[in-house]
Structure formats: C-alpha cells, structure tokens
N, CA, C and O atoms as CSV, one atom per row, in Angstrom:
chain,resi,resn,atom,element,x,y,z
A,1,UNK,N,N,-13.456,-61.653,24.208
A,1,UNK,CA,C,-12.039,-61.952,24.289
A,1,UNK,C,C,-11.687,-63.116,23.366
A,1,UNK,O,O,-10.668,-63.199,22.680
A,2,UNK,N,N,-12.646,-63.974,23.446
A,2,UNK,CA,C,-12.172,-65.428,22.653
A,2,UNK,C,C,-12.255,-64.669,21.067
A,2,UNK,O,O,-11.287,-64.983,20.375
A,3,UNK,N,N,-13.185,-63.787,20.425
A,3,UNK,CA,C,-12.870,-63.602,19.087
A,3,UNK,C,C,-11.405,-62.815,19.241
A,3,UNK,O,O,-10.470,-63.435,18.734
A,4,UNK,N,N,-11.166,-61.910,19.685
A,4,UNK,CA,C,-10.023,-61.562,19.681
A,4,UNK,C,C,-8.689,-62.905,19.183
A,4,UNK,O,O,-8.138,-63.091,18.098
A,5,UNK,N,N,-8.564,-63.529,20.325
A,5,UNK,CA,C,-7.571,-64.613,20.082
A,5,UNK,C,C,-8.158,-65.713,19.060
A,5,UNK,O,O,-7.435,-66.673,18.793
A,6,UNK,N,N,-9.282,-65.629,18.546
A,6,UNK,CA,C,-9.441,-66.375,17.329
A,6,UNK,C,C,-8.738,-65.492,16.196
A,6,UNK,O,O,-8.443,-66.102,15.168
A,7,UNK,N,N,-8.494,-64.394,16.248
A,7,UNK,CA,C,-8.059,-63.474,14.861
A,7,UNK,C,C,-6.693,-63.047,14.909
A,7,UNK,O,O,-6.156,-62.582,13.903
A,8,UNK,N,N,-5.959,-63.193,16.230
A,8,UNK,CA,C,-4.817,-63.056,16.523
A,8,UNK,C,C,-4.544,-64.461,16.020
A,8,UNK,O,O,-3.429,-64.313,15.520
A,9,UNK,N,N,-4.826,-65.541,15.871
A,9,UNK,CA,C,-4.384,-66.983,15.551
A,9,UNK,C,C,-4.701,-67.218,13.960
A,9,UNK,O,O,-4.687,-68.396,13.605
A,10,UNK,N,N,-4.996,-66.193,12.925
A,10,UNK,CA,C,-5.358,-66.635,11.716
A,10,UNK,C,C,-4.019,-66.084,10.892
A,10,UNK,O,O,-3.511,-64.966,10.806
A,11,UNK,N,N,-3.732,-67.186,10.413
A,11,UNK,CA,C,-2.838,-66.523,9.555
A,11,UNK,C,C,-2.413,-65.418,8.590
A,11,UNK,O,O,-1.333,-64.901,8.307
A,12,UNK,N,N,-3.734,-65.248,8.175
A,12,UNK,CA,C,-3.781,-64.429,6.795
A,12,UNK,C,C,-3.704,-63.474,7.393
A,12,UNK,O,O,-3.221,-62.657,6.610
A,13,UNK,N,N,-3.864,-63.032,8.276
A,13,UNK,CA,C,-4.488,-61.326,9.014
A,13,UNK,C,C,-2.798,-60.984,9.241
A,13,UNK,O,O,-1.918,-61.726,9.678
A,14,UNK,N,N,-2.741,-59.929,8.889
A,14,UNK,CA,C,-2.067,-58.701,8.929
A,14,UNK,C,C,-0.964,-59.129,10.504
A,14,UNK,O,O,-1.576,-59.752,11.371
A,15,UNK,N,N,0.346,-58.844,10.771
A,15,UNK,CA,C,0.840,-59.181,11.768
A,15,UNK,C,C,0.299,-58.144,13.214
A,15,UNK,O,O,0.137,-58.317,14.422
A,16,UNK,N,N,0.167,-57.085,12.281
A,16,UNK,CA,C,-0.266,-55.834,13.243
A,16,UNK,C,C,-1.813,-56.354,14.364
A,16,UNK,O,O,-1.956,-56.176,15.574
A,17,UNK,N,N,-2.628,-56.925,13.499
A,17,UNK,CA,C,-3.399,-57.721,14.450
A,17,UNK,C,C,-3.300,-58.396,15.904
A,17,UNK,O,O,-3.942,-58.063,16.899
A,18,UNK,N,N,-2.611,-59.137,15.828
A,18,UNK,CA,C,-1.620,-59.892,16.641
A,18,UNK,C,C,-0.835,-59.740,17.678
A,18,UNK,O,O,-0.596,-60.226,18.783
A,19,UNK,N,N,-0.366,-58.529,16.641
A,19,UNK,CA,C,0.855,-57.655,18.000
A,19,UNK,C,C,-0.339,-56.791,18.887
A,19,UNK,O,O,-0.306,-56.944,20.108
A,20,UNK,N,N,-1.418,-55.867,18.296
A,20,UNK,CA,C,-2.424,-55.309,18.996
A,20,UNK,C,C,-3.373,-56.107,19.961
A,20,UNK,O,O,-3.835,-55.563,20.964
A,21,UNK,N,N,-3.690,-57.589,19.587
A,21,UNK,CA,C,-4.010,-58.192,20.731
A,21,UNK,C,C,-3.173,-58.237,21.787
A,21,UNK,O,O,-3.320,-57.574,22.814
A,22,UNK,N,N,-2.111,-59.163,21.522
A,22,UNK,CA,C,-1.359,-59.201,22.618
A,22,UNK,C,C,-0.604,-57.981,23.364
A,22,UNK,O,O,0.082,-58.067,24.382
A,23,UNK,N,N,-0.835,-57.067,22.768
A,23,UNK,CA,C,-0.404,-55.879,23.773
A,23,UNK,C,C,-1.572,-55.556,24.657
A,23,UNK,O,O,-1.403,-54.869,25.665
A,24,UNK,N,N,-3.020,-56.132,24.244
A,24,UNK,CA,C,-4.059,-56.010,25.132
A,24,UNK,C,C,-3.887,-56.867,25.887
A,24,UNK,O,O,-3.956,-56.381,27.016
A,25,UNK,N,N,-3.649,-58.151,25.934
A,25,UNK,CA,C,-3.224,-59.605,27.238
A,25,UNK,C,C,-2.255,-59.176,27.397
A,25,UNK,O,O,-1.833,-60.333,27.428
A,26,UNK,N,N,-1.492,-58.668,27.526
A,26,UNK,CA,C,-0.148,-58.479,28.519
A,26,UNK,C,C,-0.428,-57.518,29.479
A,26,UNK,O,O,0.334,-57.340,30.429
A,27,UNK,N,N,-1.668,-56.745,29.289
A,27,UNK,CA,C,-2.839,-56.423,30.910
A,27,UNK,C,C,-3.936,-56.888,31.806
A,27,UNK,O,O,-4.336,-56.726,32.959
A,28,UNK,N,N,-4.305,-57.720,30.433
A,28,UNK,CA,C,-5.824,-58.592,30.424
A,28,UNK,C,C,-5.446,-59.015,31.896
A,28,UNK,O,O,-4.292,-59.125,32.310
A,29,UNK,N,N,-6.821,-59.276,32.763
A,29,UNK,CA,C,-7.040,-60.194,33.433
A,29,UNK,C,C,-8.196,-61.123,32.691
A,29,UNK,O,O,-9.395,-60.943,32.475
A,30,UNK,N,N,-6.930,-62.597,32.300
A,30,UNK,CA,C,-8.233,-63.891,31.592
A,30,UNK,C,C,-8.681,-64.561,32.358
A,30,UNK,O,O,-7.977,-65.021,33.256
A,31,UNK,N,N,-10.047,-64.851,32.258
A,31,UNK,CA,C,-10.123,-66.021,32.438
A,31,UNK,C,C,-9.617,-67.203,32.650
A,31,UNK,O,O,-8.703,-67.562,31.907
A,32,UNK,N,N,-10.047,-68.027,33.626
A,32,UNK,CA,C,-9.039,-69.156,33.625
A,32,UNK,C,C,-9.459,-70.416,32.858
A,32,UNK,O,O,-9.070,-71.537,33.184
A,33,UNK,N,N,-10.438,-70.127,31.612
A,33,UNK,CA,C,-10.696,-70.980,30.716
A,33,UNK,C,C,-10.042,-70.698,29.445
A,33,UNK,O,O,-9.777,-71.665,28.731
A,34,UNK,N,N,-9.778,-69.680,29.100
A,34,UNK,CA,C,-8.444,-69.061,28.491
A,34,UNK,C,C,-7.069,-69.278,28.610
A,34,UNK,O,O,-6.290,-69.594,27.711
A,35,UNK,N,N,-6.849,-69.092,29.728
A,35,UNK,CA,C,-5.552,-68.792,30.133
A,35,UNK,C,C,-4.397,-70.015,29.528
A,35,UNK,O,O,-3.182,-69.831,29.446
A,36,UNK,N,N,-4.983,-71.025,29.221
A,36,UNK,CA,C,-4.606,-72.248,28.424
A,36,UNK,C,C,-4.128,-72.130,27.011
A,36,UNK,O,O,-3.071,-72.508,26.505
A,37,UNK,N,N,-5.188,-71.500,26.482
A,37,UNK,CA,C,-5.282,-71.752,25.463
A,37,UNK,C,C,-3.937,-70.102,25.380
A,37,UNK,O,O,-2.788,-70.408,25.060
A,38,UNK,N,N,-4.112,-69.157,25.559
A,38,UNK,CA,C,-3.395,-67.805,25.316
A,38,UNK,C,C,-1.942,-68.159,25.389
A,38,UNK,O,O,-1.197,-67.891,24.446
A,39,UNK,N,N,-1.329,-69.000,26.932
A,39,UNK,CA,C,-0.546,-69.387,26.823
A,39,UNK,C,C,0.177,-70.170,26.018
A,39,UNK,O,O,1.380,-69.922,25.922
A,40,UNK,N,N,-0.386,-71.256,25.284
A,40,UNK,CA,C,-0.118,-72.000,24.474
A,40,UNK,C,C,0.788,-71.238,23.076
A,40,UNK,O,O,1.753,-71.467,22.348
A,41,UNK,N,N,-0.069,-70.407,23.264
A,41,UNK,CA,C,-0.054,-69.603,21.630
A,41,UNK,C,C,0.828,-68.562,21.755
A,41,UNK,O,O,1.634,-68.263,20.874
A,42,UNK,N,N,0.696,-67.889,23.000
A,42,UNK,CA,C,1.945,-66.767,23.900
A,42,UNK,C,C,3.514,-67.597,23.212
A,42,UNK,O,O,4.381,-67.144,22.465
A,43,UNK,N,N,3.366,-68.902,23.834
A,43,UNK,CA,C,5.221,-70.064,23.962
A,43,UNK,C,C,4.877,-70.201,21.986
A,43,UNK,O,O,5.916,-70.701,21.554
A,44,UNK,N,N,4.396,-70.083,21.389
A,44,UNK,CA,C,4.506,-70.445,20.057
A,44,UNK,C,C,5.241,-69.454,19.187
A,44,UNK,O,O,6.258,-69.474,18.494
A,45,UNK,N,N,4.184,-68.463,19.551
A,45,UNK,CA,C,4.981,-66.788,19.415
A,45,UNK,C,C,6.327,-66.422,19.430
A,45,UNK,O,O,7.138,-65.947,18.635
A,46,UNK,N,N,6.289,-67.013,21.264
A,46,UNK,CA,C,7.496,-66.288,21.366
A,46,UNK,C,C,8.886,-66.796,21.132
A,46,UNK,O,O,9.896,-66.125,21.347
A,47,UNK,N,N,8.870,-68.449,20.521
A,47,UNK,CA,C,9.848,-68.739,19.999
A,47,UNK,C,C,9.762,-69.377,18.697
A,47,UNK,O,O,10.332,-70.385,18.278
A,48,UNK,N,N,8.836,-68.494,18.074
A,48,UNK,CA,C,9.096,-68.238,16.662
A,48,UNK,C,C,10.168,-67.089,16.098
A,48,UNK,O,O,9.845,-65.913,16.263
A,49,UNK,N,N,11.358,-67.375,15.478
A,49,UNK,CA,C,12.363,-66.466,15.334
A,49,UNK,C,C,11.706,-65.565,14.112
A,49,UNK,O,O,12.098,-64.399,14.154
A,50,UNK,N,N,10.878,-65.829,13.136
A,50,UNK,CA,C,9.785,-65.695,12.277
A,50,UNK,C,C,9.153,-64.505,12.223
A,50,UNK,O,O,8.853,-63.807,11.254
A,51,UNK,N,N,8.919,-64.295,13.857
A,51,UNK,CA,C,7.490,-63.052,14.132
A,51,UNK,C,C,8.402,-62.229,14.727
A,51,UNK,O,O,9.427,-62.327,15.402
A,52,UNK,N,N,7.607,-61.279,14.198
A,52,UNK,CA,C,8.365,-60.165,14.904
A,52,UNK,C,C,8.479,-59.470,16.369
A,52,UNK,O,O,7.543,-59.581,17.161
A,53,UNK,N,N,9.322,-58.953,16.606
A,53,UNK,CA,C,10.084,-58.517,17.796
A,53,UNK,C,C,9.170,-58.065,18.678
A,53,UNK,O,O,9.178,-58.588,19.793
A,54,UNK,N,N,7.901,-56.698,18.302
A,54,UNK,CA,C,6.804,-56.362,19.390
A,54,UNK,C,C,5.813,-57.528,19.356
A,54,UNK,O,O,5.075,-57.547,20.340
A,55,UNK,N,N,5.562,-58.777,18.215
A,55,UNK,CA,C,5.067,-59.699,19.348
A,55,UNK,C,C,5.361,-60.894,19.959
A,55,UNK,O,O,4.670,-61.713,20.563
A,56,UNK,N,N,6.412,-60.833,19.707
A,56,UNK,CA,C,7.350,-62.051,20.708
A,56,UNK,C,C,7.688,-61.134,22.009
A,56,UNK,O,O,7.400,-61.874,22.950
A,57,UNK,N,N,8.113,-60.007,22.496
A,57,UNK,CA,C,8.000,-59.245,23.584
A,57,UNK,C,C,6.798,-59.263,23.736
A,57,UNK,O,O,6.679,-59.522,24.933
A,58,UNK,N,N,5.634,-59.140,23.242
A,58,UNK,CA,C,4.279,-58.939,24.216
A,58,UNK,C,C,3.644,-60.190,24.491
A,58,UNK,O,O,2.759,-60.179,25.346
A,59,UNK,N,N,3.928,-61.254,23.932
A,59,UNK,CA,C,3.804,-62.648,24.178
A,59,UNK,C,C,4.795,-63.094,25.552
A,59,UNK,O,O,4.183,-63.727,26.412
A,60,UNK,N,N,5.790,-62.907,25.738
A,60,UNK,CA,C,6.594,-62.669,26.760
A,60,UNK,C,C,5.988,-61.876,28.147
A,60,UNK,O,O,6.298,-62.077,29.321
A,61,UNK,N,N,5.120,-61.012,27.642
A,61,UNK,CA,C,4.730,-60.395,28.788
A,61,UNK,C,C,3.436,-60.846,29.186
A,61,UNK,O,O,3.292,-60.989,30.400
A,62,UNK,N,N,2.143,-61.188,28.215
A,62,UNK,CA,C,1.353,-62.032,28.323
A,62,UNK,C,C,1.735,-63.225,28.937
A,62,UNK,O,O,0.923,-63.703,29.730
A,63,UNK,N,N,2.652,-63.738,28.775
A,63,UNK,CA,C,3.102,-65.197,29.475
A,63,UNK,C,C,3.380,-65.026,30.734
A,63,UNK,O,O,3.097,-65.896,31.558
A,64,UNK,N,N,3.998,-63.834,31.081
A,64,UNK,CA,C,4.207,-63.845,32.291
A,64,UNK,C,C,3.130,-63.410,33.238
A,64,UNK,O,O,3.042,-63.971,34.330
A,65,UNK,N,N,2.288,-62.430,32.894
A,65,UNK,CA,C,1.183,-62.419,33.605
A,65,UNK,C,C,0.400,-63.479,33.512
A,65,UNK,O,O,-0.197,-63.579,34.584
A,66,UNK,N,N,0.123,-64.240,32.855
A,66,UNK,CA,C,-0.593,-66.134,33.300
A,66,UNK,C,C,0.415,-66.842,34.276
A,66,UNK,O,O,-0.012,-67.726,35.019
A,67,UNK,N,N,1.900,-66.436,34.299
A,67,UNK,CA,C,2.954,-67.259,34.437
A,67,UNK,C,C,2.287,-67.340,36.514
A,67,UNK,O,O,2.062,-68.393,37.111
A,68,UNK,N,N,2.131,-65.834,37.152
A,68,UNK,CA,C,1.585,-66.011,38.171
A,68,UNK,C,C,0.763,-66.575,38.760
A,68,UNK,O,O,0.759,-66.579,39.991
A,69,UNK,N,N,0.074,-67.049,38.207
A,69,UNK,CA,C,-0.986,-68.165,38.592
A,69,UNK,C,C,-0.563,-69.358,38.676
A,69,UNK,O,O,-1.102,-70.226,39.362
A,70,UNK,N,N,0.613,-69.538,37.868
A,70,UNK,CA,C,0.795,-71.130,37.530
A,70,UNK,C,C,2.212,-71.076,37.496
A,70,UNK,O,O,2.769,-70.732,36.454
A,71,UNK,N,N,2.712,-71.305,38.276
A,71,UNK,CA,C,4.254,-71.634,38.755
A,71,UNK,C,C,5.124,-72.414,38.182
A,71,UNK,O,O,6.267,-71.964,38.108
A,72,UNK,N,N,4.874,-73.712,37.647
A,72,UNK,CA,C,5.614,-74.337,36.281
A,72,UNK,C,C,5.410,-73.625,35.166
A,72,UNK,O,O,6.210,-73.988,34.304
A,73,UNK,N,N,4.599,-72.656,34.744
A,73,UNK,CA,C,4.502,-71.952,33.594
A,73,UNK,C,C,5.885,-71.088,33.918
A,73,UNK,O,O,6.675,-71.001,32.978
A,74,UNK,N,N,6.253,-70.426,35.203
A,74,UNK,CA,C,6.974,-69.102,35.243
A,74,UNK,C,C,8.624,-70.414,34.869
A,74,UNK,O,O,9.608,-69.888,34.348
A,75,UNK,N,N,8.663,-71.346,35.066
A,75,UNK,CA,C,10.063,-71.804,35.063
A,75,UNK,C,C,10.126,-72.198,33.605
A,75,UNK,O,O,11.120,-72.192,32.878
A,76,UNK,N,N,9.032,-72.500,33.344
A,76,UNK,CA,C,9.350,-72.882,31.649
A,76,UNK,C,C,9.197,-71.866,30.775
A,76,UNK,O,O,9.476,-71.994,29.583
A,77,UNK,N,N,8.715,-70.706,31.326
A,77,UNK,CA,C,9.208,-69.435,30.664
A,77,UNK,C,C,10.538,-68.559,30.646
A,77,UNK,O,O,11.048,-67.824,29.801
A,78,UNK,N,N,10.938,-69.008,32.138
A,78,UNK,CA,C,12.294,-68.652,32.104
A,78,UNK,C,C,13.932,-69.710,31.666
A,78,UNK,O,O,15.144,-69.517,31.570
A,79,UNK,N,N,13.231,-70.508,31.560
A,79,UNK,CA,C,14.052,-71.548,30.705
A,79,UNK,C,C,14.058,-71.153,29.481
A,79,UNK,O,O,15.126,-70.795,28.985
A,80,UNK,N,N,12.810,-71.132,28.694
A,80,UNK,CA,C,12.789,-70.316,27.151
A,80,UNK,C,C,13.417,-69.099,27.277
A,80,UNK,O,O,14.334,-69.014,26.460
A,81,UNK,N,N,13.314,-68.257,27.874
A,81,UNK,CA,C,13.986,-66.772,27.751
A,81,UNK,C,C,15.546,-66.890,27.609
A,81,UNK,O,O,16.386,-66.330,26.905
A,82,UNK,N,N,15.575,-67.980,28.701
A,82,UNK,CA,C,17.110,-68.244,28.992
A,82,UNK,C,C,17.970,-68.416,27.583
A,82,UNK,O,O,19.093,-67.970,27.345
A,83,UNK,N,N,17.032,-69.261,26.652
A,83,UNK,CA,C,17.632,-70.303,25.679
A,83,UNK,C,C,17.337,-69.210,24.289
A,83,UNK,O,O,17.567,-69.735,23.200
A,84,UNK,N,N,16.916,-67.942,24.261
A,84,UNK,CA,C,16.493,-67.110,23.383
A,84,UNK,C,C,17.746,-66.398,23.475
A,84,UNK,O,O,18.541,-66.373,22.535
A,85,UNK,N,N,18.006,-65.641,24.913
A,85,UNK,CA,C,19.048,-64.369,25.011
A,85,UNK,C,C,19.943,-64.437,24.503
A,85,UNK,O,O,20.339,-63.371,24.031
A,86,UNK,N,N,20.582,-65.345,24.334
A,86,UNK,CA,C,21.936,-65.351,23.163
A,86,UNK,C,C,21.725,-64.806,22.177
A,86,UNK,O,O,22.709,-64.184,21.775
A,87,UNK,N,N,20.517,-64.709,21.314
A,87,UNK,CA,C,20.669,-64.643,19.880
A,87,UNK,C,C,19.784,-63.712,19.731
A,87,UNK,O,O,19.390,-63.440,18.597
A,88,UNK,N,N,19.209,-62.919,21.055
A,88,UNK,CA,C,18.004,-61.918,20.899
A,88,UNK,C,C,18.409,-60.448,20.555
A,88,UNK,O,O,19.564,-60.118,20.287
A,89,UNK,N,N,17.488,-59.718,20.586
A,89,UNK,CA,C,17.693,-58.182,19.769
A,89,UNK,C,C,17.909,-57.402,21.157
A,89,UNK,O,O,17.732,-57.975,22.232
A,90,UNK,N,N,18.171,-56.507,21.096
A,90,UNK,CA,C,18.502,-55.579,22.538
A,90,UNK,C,C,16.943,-55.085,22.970
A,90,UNK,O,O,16.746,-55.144,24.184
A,91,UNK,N,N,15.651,-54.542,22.043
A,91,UNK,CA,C,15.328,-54.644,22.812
A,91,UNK,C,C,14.192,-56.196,23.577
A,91,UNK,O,O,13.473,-56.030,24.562
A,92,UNK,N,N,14.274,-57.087,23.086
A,92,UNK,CA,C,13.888,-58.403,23.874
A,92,UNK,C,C,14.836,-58.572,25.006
A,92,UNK,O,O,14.208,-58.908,26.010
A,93,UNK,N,N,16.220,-58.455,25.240
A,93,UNK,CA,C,17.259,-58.539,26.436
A,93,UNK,C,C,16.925,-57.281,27.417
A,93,UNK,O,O,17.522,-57.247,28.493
A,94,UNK,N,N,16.130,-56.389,27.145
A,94,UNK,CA,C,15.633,-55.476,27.817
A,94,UNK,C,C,14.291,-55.425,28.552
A,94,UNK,O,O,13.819,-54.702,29.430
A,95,UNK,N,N,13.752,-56.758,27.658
A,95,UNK,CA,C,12.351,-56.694,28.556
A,95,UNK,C,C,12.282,-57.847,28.761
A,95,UNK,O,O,11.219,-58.129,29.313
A,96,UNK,N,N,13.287,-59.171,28.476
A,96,UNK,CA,C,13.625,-60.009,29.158
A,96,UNK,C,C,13.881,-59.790,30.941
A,96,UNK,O,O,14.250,-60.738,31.633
C-alpha cells in the first residue's frame, strides 16, 4: 500500500495514476499508520482547483472513509466541502 501512495505523490507520473489509487482508498481499509499520511494528501488533492475532478471526488471519498475514525477529520472535511460548493462542477455537488 505504502508504494502505491508513494507513486500517487510523484509528480511526474501521469494524473491517471493518482486518480487509480485513490479510487482504490476510497474502499481501502488503512492502516492506522497510514491513515495520516493518505489523509493529508486526500485535503491537498482535494482543494487543489489544479487536479482534476475524478481525483478531487475520490480524495473526497477517501477522506471520508478515514473521516470515521476520526471525528475532527469529518468536520474539517465538511467545512472544506462547504467552502468548495460554490464554485464546484455538478458532478463534485453530487458526490458532495
């Protein structure tokens, strides 16, 4: 799992990378030595206006499955969502 999110985090690689991990963590059950670090990178993602739309939605959904474990994660995710929807695409307001 950790190479995975080492190659989802390299720049040079292809966006499609990225979006294919994180459509795998937005089922994953991580680790909770992970779950830090994924998140981190999930909130970077997903308010980068930059990246594109399937992986700022699957970063969104990755976030929220860590978000259950950790209860200040779910409010500061829904604070970000909050502060996105204005200016988001229909379908992010849909899986918002």
């Amino acid at each position: 799992m950790s190479v995975l999110l080492k190659a989802s985090q390299n720049p040079m690689l292809h966006p499609s990378v990225r979006r294919n991990v994180l459509r795998l963590l937005q089922f994953a059950e991580l680790p909770q030595n992970l779950q830090g670090v994924v998140a981190a990178a999930c909130f970077e993602w997903l308010t980068n206006r930059a990246e594109p739309t399937a992986i700022r939605l699957y970063s969104m959904s990755a976030r929220a499955r860590i978000a259950r474990d950790w209860p200040e994660l779910s409010r500061e995710l829904r604070q970000t969502i909050d502060k996105i929807l204005p200016y988001a695409s229909p379908a992010f307001i849909l899986r918002a």
